[in-house]
N, C-alpha and C positions, 0 to 999 in steps of 0.2 A: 812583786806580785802578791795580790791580796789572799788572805787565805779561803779556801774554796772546794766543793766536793760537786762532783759529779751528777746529772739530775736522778732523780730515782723515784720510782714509783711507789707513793705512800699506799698503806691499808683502806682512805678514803678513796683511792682510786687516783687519785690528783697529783700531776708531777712537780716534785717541789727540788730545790738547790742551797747551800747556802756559800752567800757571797758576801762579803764584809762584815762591816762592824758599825752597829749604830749605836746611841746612848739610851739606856734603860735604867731608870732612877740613879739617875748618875753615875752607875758604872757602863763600862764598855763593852756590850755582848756583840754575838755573833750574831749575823741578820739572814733569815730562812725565806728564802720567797716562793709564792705556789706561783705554777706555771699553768694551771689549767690539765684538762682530760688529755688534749691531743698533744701526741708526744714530738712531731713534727714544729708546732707551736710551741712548745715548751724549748726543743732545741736553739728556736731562734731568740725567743727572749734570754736566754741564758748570754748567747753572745752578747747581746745590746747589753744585759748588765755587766758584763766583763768590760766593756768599753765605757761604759759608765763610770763603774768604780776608779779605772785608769786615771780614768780625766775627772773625778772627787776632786774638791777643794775644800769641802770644809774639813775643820779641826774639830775634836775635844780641849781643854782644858790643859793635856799634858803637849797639846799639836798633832796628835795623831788624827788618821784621816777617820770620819763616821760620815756613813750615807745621810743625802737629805731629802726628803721625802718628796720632793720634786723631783729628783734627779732618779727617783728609783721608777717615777708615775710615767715619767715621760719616756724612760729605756720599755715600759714595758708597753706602752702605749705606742711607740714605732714601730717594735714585734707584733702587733695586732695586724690581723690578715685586715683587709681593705677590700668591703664589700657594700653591695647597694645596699640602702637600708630597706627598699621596699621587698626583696629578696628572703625570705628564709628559709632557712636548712634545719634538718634534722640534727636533734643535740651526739655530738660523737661517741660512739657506745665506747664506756672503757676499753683498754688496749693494755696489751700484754710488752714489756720492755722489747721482746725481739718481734713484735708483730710491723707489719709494713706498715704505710702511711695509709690514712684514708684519702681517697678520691672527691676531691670537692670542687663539683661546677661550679665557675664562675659567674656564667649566668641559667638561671632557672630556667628547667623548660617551660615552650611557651603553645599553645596553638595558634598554628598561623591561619590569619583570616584575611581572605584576597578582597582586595580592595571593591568595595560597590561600582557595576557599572551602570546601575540607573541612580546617575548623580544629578538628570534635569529635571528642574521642578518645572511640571509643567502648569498656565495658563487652562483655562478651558476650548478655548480655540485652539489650541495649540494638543490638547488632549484627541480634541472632535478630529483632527485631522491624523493621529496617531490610528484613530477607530475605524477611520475610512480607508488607510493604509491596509490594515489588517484585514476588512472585511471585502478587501478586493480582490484577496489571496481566495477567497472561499469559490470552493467547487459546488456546493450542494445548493448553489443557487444563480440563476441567470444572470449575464454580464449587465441585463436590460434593468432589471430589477436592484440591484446593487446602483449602476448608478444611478436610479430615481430617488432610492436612500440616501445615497451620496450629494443629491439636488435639494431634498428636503432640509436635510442637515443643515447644506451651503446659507438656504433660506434661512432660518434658525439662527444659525451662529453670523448673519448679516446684521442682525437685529437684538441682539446679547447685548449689546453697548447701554441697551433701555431697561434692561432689566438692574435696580439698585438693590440694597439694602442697606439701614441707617445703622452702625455699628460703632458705639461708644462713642458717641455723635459725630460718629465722622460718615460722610457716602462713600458707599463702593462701588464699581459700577459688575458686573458679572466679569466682564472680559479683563479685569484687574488682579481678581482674586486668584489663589493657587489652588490645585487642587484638593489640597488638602484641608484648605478651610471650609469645603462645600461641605458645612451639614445640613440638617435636617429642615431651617429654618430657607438657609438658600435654596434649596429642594421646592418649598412651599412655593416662595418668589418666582422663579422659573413657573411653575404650574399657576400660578394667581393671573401671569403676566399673560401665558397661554390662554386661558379660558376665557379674559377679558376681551381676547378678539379684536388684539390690537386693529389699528386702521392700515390697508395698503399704502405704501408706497410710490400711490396714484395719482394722478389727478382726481378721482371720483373720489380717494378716501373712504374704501368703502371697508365695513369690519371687512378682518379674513374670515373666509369660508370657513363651516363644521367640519369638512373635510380635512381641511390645512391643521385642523386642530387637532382632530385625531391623528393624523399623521405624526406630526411633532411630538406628540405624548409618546406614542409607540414606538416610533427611532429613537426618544432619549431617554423610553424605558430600558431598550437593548444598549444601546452605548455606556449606561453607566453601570449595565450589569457586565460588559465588558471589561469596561473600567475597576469592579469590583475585585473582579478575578486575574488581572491584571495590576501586578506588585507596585511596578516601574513609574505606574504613572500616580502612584502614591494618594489614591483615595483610598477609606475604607467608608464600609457602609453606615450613616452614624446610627442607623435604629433597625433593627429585626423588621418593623414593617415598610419599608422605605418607599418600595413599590408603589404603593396607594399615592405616592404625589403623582405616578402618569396615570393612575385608570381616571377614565371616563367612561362611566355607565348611562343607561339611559334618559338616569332622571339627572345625571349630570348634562346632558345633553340639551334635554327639555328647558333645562334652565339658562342655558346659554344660546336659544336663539331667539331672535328677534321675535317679536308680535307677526310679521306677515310673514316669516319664515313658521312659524307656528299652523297658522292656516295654510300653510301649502304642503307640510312633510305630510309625507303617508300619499300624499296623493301624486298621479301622474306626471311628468314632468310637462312644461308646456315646448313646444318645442317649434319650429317655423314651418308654415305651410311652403305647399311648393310652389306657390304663387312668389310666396318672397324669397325662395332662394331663387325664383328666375329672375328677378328685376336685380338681384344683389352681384348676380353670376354674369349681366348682360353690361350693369357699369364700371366692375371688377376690372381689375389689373391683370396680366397673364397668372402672377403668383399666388393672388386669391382666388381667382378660378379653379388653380389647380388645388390648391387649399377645399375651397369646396366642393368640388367633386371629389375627392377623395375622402371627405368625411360624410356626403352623402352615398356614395358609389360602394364605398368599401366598410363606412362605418366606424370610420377611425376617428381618435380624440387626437390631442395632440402630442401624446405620450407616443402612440403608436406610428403618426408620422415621423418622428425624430429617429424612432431606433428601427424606422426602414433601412432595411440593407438593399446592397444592391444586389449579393448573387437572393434576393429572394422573388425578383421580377424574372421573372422566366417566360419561355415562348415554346407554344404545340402545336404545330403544324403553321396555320395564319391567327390563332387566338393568344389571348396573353394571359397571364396567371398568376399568382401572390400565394405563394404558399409561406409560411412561419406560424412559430407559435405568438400569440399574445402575449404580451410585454408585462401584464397586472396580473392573469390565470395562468400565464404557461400550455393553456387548451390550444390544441393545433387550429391553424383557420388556415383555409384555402379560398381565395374570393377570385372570381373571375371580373376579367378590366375590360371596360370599353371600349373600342377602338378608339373613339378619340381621346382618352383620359392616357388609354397605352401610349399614345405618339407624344402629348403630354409630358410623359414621366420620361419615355424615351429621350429627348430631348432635353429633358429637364439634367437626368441623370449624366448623361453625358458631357456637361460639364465641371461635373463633382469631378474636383481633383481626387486622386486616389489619398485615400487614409486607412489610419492603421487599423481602426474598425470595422470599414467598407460600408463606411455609414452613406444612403443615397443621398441626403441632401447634407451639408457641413455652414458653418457660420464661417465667418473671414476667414478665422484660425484656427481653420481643418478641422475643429474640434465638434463635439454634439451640436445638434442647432440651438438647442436654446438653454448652451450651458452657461452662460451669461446673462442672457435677455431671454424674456418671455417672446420669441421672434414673433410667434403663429400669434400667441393672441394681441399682439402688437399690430400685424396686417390686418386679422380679422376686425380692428378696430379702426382701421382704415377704410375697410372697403362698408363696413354700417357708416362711416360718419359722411360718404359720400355715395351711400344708396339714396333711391328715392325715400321720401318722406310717408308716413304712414308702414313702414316696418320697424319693428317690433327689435330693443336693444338685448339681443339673447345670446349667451356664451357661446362659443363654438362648438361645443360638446351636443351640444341641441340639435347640431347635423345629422350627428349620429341619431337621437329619436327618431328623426325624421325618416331617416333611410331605414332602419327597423321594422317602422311602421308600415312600410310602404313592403317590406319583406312577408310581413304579417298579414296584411291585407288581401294580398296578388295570390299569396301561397295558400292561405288559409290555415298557416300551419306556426303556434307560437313556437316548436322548437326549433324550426329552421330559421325564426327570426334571431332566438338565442346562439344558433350556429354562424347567423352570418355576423353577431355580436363577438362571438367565439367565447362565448357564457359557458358554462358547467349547466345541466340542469337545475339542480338547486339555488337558485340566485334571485335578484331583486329582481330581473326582466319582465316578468308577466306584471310586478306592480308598477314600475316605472315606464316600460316601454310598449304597456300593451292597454291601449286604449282605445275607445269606441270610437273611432277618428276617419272609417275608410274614406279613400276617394277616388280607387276604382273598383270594377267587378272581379270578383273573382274567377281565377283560371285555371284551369283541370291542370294539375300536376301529376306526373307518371311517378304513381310511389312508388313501383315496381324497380326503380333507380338508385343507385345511393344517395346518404342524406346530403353530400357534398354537390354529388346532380343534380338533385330535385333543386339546390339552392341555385348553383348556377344557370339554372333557366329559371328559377325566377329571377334573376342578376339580368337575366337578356330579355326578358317581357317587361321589368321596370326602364330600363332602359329604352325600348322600342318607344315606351310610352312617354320617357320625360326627352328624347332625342331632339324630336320636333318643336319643341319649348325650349331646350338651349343652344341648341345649334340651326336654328330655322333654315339659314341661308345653306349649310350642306343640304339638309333634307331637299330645301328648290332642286341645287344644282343634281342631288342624286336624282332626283323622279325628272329632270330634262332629258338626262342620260340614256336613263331607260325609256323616256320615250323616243329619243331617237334610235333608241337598239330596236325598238319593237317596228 
């Protein structure tokens, strides 16, 4: 056994040993080795040199055994503890020979961070439907209105495929890119694409309406401020004023419509005499009949015929009645119905398989009527292409001036035309639907009535008066009747 002394704690603090014998200017000394601070690590290199030395092989000179400085590098380099390198510890405060061992984690503490659950990168179509998801949840605004948002959008995001931009010469088309690359210049793109006014989807190809325009500015103002505030779908806003790519102002306006749209804004709408909706109503289909009497009778577009429900048709005593709010204002309307438009609907309704909205009339697939196809102005465009000749090719909405007018005239009264429009006072109605047009005399109304009465008898004096003009052949067979009761 080699000669050897126990570890011990020098005055540097460092635990040292001495274990063999190496050569030192050619004589044979005793060899000292430091063990480091930690006295636990010091224990165990001592072993490894003890096994070392055992198993020495070189000689001196005289044959006796001297350490070799490999053999000492490698005993203490086995004793070294076995640790990550990216890991570091605090250096071991010196230690006293009878103090315990230090405590050293193996691995470092860490914070744990739970894995992201918004790992899909989403598309923009793929975003717009995440938005309509969301905004279906909302209470603080009608089922009606939501999904006309929800229709706008559909429109919008139909037509994303047109919208490019040229990006390090390569095209992209919008419906490509990820959310996260929509900056400020795709921002622009989107709104250039808008205010150009693209063409329908038509045969006619006609630009889209100023309307369609503002619409789509203002739903994909709110969506991307959705989007903004919403992590998951991984936009961020790229500029403080981002907004400014949906406003349209008025002189943004002016400059996006046409030359003859120019000479017509501001002024009246033109809308169809009742001459042409008798010739339109007399060659009509049962479905465009009831289409037009309902948009002259009640005043409805075709927003307001799609989200007719059915418990809103109601019945008092022998009359019939339409109470709801408005689908655009949320203003209550109540319109009193025709008899024959009542039997109409009655019949009409009566075949609407039941759905989960109780909407009165449904497309094939139970759903909204015209959540796929424009249904109404698709018929309306039936029943002009095989009206007589010399009527006038005007939107469906134009119904509605008409029966307005005819509210306005009978009654004398523009707020009750705005009631039967179901307008808020303050609104465009006296510019657009109130014009010097009458075409009968006026008739004493009992103001002393509420404004819902005062309307429904004007609702039953226009009516007495347009009856005989589209139902002729009832009117013969009523006054036969009565003459044989008399």
């Amino acid at each position: 056994m080699a000669s050897h002394s126990s570890p011990h704690l020098t005055e540097k603090g460092l635990w040292a040993i001495s274990i063999g014998f190496v050569l030192s200017k050619g004589k044979r000394t005793q060899k000292k080795h430091w063990l480091g601070r930690d006295r636990e690590i010091a224990v165990k290199k001592t072993k490894a040199l003890y096994i070392a030395w055992e198993n020495e092989t070189t000689v001196d000179g005289d044959g006796k055994k001297v350490w070799d400085q490999e053999n000492i590098e490698a005993a203490l380099a086995f004793a070294e503890p076995k640790q990550a390198p990216a890991i570091q510890t605090r250096a071991t405060p010196p230690q006293t020979p009878n103090a315990a061992p230090i405590s050293v984690p193996v691995f470092a503490p860490e914070r744990y961070v739970p894995p992201s659950a918004f790992a899909t990168v989403y598309t923009f179509p793929e975003a717009l439907e995440e938005f309509k998801a969301a905004s279906s949840k909302r209470t603080d605004c009608g089922k009606d209105h939501l999904q006309d948002v929800a229709d706008q959008l559909d429109c919008f995001c139909a037509r994303s495929d047109e919208i490019t931009l040229t990006v390090k010469g390569r095209l992209l088309r919008l419906t490509d890119v990820t959310m996260a690359d929509l900056d400020m210049e795709w921002l622009m793109s989107i709104r250039n694409y808008i205010i150009g006014r693209p063409p329908t989807r038509t045969k006619a190809a006609k630009p889209i309406s100023i309307n369609t325009v503002t619409h789509w500015l203002m739903h994909l103002s709110t969506a991307f401020k959705w989007f903004a505030r919403t992590k998951r779908i991984g936009w961020v806003a790229p500029d403080p004023d981002w907004r400014e790519a949906f406003e349209f102002n008025k002189q943004q306006r002016w400059a996006a419509l046409t030359p003859e749209e120019r000479d017509l804004d501001d002024k009246p709408k033109v809308c169809f005499t009742v001459d042409e909706l008798v010739k339109i109503h007399k060659n009509g289909t049962p479905l465009e009949r009831k289409y037009l009497l309902m948009g002259l009778l009640l005043g409805w577009t075709q927003r307001d015929i799609c989200c007719f429900r059915k418990d809103n048709f109601i019945r008092r005593g022998d009359e019939f009645y339409i109470e709801r709010p408005r689908t655009k204002s949320s203003i209550e309307g109540k319109w009193w119905v025709a008899p024959e438009l009542a039997a109409i609907l009655e019949k009409s309704i009566a075949h609407t398989p039941p759905n989960k909205n109780g909407y009165a009339f449904t497309n094939d697939d139970g759903d909204y009527l015209n959540a796929k196809t424009d249904t109404i102005r698709l018929t309306w465009d039936r029943a002009l292409s095989h009206a007589p000749t010399g009527i006038r090719n005007l939107p469906f909405s134009r119904i509605k001036k008409r029966g307005a007018q005819l509210v306005q005239d009978i009654s004398g009264s523009h707020e009750l035309a705005q009631l039967f429009m179901a307008q808020s006072i303050k609104t465009v109605g006296r510019k657009h639907y109130a014009g010097a047009d009458p075409i009968t005399n006026d008739v004493a109304i009992d103001l002393g009535k509420a404004p819902f009465e005062r309307l429904h008898d004007t609702q039953r004096e226009i009516w007495k008066r347009l009856k005989p003009l589209f139902f002729p052949a009832k009117v013969v067979k009523q006054s036969q009747r009565q003459e044989v009761a008399a």
